[in-house]
C-alpha positions as CSV (number, residue, x, y, z in Angstrom):
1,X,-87.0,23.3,-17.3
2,X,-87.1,26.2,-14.8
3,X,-83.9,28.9,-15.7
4,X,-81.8,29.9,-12.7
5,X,-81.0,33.3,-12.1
6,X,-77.4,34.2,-12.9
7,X,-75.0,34.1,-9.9
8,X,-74.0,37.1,-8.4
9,X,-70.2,38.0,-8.3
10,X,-69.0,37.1,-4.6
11,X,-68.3,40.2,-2.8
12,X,-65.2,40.7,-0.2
13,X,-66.2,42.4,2.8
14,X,-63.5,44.1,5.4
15,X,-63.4,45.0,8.4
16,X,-63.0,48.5,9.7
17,X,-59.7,47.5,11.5
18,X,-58.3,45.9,7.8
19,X,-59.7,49.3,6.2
20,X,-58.0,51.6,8.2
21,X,-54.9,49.3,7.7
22,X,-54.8,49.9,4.5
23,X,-55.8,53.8,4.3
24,X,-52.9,54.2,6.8
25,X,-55.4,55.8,8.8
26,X,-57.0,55.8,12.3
27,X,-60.4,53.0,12.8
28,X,-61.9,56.0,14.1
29,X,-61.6,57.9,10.7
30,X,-63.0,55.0,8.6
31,X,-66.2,55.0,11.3
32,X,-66.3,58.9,10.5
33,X,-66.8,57.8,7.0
34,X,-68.9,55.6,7.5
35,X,-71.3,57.6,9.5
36,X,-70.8,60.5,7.3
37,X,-72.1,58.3,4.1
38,X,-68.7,58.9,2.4
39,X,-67.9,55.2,2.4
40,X,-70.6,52.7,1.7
41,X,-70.8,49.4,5.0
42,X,-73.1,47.0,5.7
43,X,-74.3,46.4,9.9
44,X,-73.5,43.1,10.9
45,X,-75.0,42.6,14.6
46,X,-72.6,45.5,16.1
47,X,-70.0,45.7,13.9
48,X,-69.4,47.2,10.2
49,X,-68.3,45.5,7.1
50,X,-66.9,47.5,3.8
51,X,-66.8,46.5,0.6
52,X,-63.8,46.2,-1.1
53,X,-65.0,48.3,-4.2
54,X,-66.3,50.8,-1.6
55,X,-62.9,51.8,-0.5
56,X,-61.3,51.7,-3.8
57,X,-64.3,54.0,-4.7
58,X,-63.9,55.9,-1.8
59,X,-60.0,56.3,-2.9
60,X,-60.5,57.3,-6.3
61,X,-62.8,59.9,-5.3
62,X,-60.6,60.9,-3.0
63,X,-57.2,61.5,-5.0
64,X,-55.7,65.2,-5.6
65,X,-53.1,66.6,-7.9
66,X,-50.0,67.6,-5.6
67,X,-48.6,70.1,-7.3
């Protein structure tokens, strides 16, 4: 009896448009990101995809104290 390799946890990708959404920020600014290596994507053909833990990374990293 062969073992199967345990499945992987499905990931959910968004797009830079649903990103942007919900940083409250500009698609231009999450491409920056992207291109700058601050924010983990995957290429698909011409297009980016982001992992959803990518931008909660991303976030987290990103929080400051307002004093």
């Amino acid at each position: 009896m062969t073992e199967r390799p345990a499945p992987r946890p499905a990931v959910q990708f968004m797009t830079v448009a649903e990103v942007a959404a919900i940083m409250r920020v500009s698609k231009m600014t999450v491409y920056r990101l992207v291109h700058n290596g601050e924010m983990a994507a995957v290429r698909v053909g011409r297009s980016f995809r982001v992992p959803a833990p990518a931008v909660r990374e991303y976030l987290d990293g990103a929080r400051t104290d307002a004093a």
